[in-house]
DRENPA-3360 file (N, C-alpha, C; in nm, 2 decimals, always signed):
BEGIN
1 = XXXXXXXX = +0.08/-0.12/+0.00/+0.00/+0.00/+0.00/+0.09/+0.12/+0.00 ~ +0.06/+0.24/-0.08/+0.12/+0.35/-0.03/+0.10/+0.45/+0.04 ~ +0.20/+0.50/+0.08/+0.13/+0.62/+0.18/+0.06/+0.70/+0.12 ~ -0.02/+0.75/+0.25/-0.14/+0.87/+0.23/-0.03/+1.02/+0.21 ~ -0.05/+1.09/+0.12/+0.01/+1.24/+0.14/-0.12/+1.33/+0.08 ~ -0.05/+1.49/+0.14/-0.12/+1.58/+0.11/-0.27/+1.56/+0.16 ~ -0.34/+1.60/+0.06/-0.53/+1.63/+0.04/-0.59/+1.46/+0.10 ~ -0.52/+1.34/+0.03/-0.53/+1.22/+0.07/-0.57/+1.19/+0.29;
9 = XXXXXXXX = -0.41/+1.24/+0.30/-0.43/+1.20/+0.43/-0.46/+1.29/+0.52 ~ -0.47/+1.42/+0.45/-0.54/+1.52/+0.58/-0.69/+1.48/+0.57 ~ -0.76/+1.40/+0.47/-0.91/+1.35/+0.46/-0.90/+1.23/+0.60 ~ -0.79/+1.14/+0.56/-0.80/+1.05/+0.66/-0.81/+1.05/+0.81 ~ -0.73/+1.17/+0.88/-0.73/+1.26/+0.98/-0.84/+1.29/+1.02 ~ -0.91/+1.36/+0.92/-1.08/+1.40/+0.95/-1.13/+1.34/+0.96 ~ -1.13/+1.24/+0.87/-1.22/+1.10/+0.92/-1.20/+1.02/+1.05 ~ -1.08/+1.03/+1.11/-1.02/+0.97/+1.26/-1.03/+1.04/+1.36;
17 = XXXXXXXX = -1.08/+1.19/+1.32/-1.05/+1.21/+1.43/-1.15/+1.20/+1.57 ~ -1.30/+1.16/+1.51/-1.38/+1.08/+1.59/-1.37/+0.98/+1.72 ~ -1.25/+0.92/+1.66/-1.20/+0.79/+1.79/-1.07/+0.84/+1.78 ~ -0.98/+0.93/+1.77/-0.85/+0.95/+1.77/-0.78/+0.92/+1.91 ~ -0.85/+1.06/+1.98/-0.81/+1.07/+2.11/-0.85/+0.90/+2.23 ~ -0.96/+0.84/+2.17/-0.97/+0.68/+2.25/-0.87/+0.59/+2.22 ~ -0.82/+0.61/+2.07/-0.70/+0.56/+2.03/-0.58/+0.57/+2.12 ~ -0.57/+0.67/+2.08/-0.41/+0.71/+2.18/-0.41/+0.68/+2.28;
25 = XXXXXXXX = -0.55/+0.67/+2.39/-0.50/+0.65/+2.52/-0.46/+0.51/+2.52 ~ -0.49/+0.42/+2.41/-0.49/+0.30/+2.48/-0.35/+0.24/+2.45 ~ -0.22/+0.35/+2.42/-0.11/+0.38/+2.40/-0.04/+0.43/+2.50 ~ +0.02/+0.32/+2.53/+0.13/+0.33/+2.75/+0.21/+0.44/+2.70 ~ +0.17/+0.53/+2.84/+0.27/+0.65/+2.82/+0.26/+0.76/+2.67 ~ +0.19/+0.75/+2.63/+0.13/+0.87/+2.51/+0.15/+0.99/+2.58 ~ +0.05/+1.02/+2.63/+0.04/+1.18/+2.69/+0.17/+1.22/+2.79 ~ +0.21/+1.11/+2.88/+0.34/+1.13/+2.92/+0.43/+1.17/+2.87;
33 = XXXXXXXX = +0.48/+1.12/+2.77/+0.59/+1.12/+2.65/+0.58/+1.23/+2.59 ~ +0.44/+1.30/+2.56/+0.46/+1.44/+2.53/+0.51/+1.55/+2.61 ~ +0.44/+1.53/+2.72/+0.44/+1.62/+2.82/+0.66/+1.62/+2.85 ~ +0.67/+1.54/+2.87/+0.85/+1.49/+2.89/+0.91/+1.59/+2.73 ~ +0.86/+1.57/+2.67/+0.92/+1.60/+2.51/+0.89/+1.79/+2.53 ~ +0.76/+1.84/+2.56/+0.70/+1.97/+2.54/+0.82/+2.02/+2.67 ~ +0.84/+1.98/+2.78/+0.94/+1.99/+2.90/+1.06/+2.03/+2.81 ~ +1.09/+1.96/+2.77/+1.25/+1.94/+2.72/+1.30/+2.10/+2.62;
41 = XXXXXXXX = +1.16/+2.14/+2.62/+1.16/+2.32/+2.55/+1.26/+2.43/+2.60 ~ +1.25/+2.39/+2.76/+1.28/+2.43/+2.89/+1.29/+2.61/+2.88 ~ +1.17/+2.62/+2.87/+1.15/+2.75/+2.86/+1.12/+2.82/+2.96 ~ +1.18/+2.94/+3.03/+1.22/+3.00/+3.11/+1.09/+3.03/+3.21 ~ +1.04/+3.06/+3.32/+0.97/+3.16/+3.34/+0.84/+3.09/+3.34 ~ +0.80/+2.99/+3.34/+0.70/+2.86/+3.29/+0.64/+2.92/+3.14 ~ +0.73/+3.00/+3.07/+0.66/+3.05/+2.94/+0.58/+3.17/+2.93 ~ +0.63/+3.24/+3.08/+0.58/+3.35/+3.08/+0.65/+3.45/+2.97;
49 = XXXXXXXX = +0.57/+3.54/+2.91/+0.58/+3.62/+2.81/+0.66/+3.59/+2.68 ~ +0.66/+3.43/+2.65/+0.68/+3.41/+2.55/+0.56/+3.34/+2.45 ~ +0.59/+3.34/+2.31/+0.49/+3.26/+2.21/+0.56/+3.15/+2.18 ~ +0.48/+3.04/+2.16/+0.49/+2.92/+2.14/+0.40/+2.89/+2.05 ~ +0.45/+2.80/+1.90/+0.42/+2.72/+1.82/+0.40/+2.60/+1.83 ~ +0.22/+2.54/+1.82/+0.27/+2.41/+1.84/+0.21/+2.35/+1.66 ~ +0.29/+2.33/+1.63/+0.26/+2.29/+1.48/+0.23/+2.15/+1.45 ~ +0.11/+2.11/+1.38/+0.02/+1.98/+1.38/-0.01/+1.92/+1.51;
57 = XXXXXXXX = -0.09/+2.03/+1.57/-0.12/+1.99/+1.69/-0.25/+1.85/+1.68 ~ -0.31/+1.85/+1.59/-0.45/+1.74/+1.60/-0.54/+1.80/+1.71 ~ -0.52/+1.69/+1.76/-0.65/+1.71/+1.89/-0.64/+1.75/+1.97 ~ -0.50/+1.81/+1.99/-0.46/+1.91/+2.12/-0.43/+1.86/+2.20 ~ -0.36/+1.72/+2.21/-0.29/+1.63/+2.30/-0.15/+1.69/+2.32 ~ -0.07/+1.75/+2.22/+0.03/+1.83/+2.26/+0.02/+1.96/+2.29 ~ -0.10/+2.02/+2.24/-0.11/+2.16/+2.30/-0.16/+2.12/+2.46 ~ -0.18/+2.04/+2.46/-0.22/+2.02/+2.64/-0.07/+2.00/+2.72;
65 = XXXXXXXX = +0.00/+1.90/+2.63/+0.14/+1.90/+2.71/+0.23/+2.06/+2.72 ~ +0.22/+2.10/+2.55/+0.29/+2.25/+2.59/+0.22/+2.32/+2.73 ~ +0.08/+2.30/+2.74/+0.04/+2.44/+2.78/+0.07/+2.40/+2.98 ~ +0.05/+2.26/+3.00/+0.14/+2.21/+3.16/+0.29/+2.25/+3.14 ~ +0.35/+2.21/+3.04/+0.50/+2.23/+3.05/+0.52/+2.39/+3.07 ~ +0.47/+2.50/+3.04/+0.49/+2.65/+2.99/+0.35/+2.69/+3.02 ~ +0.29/+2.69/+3.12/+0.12/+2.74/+3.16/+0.11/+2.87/+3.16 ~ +0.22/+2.99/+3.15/+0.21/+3.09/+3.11/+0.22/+3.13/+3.00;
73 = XXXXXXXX = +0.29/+3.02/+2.89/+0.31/+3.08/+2.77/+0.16/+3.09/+2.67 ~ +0.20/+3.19/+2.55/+0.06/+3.22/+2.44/+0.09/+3.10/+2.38 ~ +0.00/+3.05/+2.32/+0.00/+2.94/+2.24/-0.04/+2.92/+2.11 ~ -0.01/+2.91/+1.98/-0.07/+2.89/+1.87/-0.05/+2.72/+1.83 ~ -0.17/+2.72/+1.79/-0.17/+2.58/+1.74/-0.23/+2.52/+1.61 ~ -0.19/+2.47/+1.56/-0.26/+2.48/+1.38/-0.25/+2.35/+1.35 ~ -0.34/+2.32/+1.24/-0.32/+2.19/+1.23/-0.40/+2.19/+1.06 ~ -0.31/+2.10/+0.99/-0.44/+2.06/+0.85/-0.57/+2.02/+0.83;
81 = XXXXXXXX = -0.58/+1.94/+0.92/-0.74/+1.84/+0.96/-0.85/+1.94/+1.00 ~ -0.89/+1.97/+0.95/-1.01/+2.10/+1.02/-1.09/+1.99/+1.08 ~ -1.11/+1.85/+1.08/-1.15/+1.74/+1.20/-1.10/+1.76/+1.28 ~ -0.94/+1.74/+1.28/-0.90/+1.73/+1.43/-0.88/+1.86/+1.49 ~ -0.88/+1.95/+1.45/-0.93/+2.07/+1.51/-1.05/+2.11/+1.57 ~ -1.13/+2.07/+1.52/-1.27/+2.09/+1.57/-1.28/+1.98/+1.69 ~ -1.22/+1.87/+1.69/-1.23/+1.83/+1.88/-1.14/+1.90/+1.97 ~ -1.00/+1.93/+1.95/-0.92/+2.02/+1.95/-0.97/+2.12/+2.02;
89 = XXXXXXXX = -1.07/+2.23/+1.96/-1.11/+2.33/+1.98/-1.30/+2.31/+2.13 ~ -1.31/+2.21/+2.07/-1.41/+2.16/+2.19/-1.35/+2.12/+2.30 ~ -1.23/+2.16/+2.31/-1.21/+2.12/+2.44/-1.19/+2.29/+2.56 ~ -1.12/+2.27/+2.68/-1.14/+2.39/+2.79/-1.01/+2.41/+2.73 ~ -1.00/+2.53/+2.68/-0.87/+2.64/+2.71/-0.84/+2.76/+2.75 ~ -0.75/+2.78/+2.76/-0.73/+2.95/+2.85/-0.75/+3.06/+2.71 ~ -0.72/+3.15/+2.76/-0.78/+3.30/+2.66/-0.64/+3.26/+2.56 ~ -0.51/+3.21/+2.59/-0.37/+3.26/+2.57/-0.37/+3.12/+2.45;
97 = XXXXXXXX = -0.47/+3.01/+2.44/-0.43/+2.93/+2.31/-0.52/+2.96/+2.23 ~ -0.50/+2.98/+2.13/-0.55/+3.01/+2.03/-0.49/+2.88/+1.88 ~ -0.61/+2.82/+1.78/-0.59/+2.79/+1.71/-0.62/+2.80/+1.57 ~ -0.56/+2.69/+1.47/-0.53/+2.79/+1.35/-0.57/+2.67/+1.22 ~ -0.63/+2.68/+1.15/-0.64/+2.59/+1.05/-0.55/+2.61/+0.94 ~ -0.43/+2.49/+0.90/-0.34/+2.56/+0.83/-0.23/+2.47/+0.84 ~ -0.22/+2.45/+0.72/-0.12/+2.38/+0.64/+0.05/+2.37/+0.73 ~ +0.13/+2.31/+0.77/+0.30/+2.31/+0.82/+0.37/+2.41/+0.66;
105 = XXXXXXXX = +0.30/+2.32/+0.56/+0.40/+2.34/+0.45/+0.37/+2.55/+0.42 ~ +0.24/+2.60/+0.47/+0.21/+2.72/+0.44/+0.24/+2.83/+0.57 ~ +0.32/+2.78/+0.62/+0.36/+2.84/+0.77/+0.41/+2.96/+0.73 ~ +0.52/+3.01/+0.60/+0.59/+3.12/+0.58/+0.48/+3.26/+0.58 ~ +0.36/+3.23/+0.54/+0.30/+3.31/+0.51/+0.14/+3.31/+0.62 ~ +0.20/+3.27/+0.76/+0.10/+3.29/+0.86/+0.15/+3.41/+0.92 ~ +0.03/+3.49/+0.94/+0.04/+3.62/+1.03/+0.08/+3.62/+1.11 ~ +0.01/+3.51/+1.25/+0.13/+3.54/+1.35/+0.26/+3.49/+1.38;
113 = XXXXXXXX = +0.34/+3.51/+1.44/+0.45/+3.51/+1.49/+0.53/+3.65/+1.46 ~ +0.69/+3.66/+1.48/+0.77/+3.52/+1.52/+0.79/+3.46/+1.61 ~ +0.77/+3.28/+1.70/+0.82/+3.20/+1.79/+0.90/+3.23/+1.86 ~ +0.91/+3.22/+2.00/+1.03/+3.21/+2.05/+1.05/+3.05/+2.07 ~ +0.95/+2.96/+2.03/+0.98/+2.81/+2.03/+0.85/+2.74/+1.96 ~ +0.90/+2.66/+1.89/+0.85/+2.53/+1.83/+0.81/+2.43/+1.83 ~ +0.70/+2.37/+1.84/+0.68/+2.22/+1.94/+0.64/+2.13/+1.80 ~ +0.69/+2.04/+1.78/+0.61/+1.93/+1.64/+0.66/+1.82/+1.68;
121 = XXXXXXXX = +0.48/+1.75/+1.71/+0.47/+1.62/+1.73/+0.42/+1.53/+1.62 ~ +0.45/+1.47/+1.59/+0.46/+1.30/+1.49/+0.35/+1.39/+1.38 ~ +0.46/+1.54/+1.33/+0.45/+1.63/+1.23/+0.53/+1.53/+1.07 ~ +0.67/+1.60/+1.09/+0.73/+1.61/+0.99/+0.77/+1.42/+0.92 ~ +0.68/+1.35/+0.97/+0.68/+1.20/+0.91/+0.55/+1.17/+0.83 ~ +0.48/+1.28/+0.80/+0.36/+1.33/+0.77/+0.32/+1.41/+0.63 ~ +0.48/+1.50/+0.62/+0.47/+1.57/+0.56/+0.58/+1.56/+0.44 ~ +0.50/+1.59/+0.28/+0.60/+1.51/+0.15/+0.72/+1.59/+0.14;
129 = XXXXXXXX = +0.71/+1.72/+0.21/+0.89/+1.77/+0.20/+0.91/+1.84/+0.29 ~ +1.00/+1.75/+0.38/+1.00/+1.77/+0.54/+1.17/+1.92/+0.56 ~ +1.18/+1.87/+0.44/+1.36/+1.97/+0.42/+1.24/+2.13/+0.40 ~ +1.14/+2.17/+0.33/+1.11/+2.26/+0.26/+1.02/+2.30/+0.45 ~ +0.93/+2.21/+0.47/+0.85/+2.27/+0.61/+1.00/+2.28/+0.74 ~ +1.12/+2.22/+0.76/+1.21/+2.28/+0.81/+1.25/+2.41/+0.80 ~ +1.24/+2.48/+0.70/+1.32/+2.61/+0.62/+1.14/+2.69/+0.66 ~ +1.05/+2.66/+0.64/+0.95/+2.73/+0.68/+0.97/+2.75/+0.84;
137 = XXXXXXXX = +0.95/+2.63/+0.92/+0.99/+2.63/+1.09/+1.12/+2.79/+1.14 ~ +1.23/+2.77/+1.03/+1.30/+2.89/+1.09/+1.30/+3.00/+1.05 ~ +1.22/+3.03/+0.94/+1.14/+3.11/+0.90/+1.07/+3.22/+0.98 ~ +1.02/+3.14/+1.08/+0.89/+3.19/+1.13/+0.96/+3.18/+1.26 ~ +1.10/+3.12/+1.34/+1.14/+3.08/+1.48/+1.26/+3.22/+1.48 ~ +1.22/+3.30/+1.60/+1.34/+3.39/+1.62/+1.45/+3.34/+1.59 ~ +1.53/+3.40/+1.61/+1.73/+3.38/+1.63/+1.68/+3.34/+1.79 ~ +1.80/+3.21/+1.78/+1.82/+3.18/+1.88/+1.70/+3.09/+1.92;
145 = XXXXXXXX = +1.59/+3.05/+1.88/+1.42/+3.02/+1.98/+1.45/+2.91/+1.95 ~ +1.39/+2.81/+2.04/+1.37/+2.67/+2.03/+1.31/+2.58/+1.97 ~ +1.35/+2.43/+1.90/+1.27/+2.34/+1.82/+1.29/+2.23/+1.92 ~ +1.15/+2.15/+1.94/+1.15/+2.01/+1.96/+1.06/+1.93/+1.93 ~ +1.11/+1.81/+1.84/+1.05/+1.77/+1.76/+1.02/+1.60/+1.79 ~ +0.90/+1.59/+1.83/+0.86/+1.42/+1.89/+0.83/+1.38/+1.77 ~ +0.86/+1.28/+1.78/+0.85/+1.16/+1.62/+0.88/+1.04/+1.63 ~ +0.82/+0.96/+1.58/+0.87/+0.82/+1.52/+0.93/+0.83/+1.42;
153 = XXXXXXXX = +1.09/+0.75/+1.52/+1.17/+0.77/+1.35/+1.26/+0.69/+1.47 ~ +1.31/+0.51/+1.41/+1.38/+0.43/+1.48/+1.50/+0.47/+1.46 ~ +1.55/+0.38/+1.52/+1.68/+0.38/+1.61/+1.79/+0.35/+1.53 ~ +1.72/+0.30/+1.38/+1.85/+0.21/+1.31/+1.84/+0.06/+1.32 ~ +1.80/+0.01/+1.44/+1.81/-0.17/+1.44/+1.72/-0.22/+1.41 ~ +1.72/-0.33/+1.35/+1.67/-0.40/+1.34/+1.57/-0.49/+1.46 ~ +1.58/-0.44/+1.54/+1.54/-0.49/+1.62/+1.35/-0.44/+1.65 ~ +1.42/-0.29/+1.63/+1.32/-0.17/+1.68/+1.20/-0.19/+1.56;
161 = XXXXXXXX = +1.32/-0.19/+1.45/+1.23/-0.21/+1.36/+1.10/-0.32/+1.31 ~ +1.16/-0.41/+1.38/+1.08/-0.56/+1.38/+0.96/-0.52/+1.48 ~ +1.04/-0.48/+1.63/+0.90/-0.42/+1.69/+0.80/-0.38/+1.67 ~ +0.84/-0.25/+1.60/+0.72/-0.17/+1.57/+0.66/-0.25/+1.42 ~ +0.73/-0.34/+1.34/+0.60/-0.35/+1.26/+0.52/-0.49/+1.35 ~ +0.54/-0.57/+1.47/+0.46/-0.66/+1.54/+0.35/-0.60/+1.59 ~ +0.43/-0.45/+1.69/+0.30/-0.38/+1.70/+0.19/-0.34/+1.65 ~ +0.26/-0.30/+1.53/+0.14/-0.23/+1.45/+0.05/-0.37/+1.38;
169 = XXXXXXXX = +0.12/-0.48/+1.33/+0.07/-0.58/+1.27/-0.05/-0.67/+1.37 ~ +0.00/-0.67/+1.50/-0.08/-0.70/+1.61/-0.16/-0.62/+1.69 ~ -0.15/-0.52/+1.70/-0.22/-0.41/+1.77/-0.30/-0.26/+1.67 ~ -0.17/-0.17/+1.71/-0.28/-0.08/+1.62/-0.33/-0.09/+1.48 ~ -0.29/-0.18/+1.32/-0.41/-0.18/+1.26/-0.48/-0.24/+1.34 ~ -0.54/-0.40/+1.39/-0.67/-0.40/+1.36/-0.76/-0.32/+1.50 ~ -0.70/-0.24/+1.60/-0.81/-0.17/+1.63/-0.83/-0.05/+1.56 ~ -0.75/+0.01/+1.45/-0.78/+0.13/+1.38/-0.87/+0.06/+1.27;
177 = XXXXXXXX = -0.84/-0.07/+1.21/-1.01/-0.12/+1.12/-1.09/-0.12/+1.19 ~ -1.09/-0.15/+1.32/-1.22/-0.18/+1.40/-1.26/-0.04/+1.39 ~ -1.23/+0.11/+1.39/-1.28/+0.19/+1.42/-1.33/+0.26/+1.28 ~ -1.27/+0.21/+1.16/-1.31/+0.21/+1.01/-1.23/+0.33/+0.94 ~ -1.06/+0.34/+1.04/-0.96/+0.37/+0.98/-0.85/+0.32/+0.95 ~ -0.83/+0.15/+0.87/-0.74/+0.09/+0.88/-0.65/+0.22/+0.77 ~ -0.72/+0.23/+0.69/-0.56/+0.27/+0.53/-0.51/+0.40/+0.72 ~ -0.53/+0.48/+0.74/-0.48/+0.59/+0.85/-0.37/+0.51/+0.92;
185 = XXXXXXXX = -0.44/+0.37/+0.98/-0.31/+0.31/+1.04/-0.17/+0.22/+0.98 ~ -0.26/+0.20/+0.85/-0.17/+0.12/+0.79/-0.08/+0.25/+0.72 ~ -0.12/+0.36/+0.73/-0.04/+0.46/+0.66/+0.10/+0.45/+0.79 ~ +0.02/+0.50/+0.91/+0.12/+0.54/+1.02/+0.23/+0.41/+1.03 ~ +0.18/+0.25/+1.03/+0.32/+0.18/+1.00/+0.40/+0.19/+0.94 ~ +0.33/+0.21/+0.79/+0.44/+0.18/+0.69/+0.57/+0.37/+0.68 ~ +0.44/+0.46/+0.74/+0.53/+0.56/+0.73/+0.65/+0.58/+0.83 ~ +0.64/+0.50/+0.90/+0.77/+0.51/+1.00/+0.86/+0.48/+1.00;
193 = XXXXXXXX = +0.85/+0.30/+0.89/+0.96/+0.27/+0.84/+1.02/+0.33/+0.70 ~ +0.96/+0.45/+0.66/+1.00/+0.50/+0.52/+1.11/+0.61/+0.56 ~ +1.05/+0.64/+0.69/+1.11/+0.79/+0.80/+1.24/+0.77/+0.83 ~ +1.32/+0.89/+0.81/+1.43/+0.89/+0.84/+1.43/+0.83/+1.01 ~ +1.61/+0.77/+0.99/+1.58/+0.68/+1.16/+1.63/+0.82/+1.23 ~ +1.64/+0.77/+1.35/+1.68/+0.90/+1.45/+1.85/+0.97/+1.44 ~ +1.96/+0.96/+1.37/+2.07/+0.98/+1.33/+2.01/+1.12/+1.18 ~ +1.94/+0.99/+1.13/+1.94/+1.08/+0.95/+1.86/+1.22/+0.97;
201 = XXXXXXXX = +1.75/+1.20/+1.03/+1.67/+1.33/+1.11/+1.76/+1.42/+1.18 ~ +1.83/+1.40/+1.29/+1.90/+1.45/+1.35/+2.00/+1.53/+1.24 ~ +2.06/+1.50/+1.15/+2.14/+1.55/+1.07/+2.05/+1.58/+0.97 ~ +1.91/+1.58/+0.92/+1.84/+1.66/+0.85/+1.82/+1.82/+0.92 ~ +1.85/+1.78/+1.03/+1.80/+1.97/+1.11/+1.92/+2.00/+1.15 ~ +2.01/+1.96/+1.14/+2.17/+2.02/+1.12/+2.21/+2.07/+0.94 ~ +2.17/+2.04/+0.90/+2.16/+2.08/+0.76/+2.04/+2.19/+0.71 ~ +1.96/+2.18/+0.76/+1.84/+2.31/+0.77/+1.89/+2.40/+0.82;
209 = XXXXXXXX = +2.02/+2.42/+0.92/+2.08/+2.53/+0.94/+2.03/+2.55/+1.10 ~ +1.94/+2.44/+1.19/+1.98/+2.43/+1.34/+2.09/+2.38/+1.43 ~ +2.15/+2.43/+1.51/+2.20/+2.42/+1.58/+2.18/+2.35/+1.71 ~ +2.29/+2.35/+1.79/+2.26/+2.24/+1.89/+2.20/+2.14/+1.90 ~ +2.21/+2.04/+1.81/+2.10/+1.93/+1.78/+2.14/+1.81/+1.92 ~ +2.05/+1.79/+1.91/+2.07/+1.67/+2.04/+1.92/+1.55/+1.98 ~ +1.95/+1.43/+2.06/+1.86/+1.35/+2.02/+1.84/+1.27/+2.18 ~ +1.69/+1.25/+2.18/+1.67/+1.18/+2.35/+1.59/+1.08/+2.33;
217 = XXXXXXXX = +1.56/+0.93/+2.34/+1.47/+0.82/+2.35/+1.36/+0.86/+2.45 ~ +1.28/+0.81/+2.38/+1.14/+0.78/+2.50/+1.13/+0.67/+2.61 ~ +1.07/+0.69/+2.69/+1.10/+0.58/+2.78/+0.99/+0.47/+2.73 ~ +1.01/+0.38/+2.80/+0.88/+0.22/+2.76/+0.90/+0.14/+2.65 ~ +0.77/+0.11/+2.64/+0.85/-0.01/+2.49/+0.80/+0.02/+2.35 ~ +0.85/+0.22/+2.36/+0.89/+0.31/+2.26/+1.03/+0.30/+2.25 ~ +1.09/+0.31/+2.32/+1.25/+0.30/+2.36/+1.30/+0.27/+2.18 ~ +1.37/+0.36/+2.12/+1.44/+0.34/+2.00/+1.31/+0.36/+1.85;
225 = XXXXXXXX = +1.19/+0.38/+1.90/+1.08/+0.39/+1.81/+1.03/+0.53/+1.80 ~ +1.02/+0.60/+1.94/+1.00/+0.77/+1.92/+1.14/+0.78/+1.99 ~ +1.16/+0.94/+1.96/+1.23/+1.00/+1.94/+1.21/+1.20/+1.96 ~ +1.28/+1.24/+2.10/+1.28/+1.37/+2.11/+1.40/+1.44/+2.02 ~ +1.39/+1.52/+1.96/+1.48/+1.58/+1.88/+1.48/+1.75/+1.91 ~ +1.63/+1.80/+1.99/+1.63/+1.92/+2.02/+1.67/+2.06/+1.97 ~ +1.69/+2.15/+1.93/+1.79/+2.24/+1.85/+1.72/+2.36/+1.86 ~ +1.82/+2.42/+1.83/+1.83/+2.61/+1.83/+1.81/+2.67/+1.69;
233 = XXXXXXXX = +1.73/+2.75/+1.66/+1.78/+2.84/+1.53/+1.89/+2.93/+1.53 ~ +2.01/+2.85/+1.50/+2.11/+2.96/+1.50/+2.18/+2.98/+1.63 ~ +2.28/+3.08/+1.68/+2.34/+3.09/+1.84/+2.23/+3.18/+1.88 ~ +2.22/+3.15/+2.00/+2.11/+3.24/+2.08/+2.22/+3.38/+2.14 ~ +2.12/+3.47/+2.17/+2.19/+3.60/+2.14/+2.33/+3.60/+2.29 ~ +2.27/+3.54/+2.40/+2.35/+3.50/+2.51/+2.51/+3.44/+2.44 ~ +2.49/+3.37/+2.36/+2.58/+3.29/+2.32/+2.67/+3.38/+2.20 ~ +2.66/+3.47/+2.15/+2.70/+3.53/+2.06/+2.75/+3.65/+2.16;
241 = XXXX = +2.75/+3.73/+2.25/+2.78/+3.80/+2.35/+2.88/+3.75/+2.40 ~ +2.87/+3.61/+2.46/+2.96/+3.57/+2.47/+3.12/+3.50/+2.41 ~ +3.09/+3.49/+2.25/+3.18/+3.50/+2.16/+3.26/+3.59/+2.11 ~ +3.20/+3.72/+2.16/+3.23/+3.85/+2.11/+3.32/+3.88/+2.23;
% end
C-alpha cells in the first residue's frame, strides 16, 4: 500500500478524528511522552511572556502538554485536519491558546509570529517535503528560539524495527479497522519505516541550518521507536555576547 500524502491524508485525519483521542489513550505512556518531550523546550519563566508554536497539533494532545510544561506561555496551534481541530477546539482552554487551520507546508505566510519556540509532534513524518517545512519552521522561529520535535523515526536496528512492525501488525491496525480507519493506520506503519531513523533526522536539522542538535529516547516499549529531537535556530543572542 502506499502512503497517504497531502489532500489524501489530511481527509483520513478528519475522518479519525472521531475515535483519535480513545486511540491514543490505549497507548502506555502517550500523553506522558509528550508532556517529557513539550518539558524538554525548557522554557524559562514557565513560558511567561513568550509565544509558542505548536505545529500539527490534531487534537490538542500536545497543545495540552505545551500548555502544563509553559502554563504561562501564548500558544498557537494549527493543524491541516479541520476534524482534528474541531475536537481540538471543543475542548477547555485559556484565553492565551489560540488555534489555526493551516497547512506546516504554508507556515511562511502565517500572520502570526515570530516564535520564541516550536513544538512538532509526529508532524514532519507526515509531511511530503520535510527539508522545505524545516526552512519554513525557521522562517517563522526567532534567532536563537527553540525546536522540539517528537516523532517516530527508529533507532536504526533491526530490532526496533521488527517491533514496531509486530506492534502495528498485532495491535494498532486492527483496532484502527475496528474503528473504520485501517488505510490511516496502515499509513502510520508503513510511514515510520520509510522515515528517516533518528541519526538521518538528526542530521536533517543540522543541515536546515539548526544548531545544537541533540537526540533523547522515549521511555517504555517506545525505547528506539520515538524519538525527542532538540535544536536552536542559530546561536542564541547569550551565546553570541559571549563570543564576542
Amino acid at each position: 500500500m502506499a502512503l497517504l500524502h497531502d489532500h489524501d491524508l489530511t481527509h483520513a485525519f478528519d475522518d479519525a478524528a472521531r475515535t483519535y483521542d480513545l486511540l491514543t489513550a490505549l497507548n502506555p505512556g502517550y500523553r506522558t511522552d509528550l508532556l517529557r518531550s513539550a518539558r524538554r523546550l525548557g522554557l524559562p519563566g514557565e513560558g511567561a511572556g513568550l509565544h509558542v508554536l505548536d505545529l500539527g497539533c490534531g487534537t490538542g494532545a500536545s497543545t495540552r502538554a505545551l500548555l502544563r510544561a509553559a502554563p504561562q506561555a501564548r500558544i498557537t496551534a494549527v493543524d491541516a485536519s479541520a476534524g482534528m481541530l474541531r475536537r481540538a477546539r471543543a475542548k477547555a482552554w485559556p484565553a492565551r491558546v489560540h488555534f489555526v487551520h493551516q497547512a506546516a507546508e504554508s507556515l511562511p505566510g502565517m500572520q502570526e509570529g515570530p516564535f520564541d519556540a516550536v513544538f512538532a509532534a509526529y508532524l514532519f513524518r507526515n509531511v511530503t517535503h520535510p527539508d522545505s517545512v524545516l526552512a519554513a519552521v525557521r522562517s517563522r522561529l526567532r534567532p536563537g528560539g527553540r525546536l522540539v520535535v517528537h516523532e517516530y523515526s527508529l533507532s536504526g536496528s533491526i530490532v526496533h524495527r521488527a517491533l514496531w512492525t509486530a506492534v502495528c501488525q498485532g495491535v494498532i491496525i486492527p483496532v484502527g479497522t475496528l474503528s473504520g480507519d485501517r488505510a490511516l493506520y496502515r499509513h502510520l506503519w508503513r510511514s515510520v519505516l520509510a522515515f528517516d531513523t533518528a541519526p538521518a533526522f538528526a542530521d536533517r536539522l543540522s543541515r536546515a541550518g539548526f544548531t545544537g542538535v541533540r537526540t533523547a529516547p522515549v521511555a517504555g516499549w517506545q525505547t528506539g521507536i520515538v524519538h525527542t529531537f532538540l535544536a536552536r535556530n542559530g546561536a542564541s543572542a547569550a551565546a553570541k555576547e559571549q563570543a564576542v
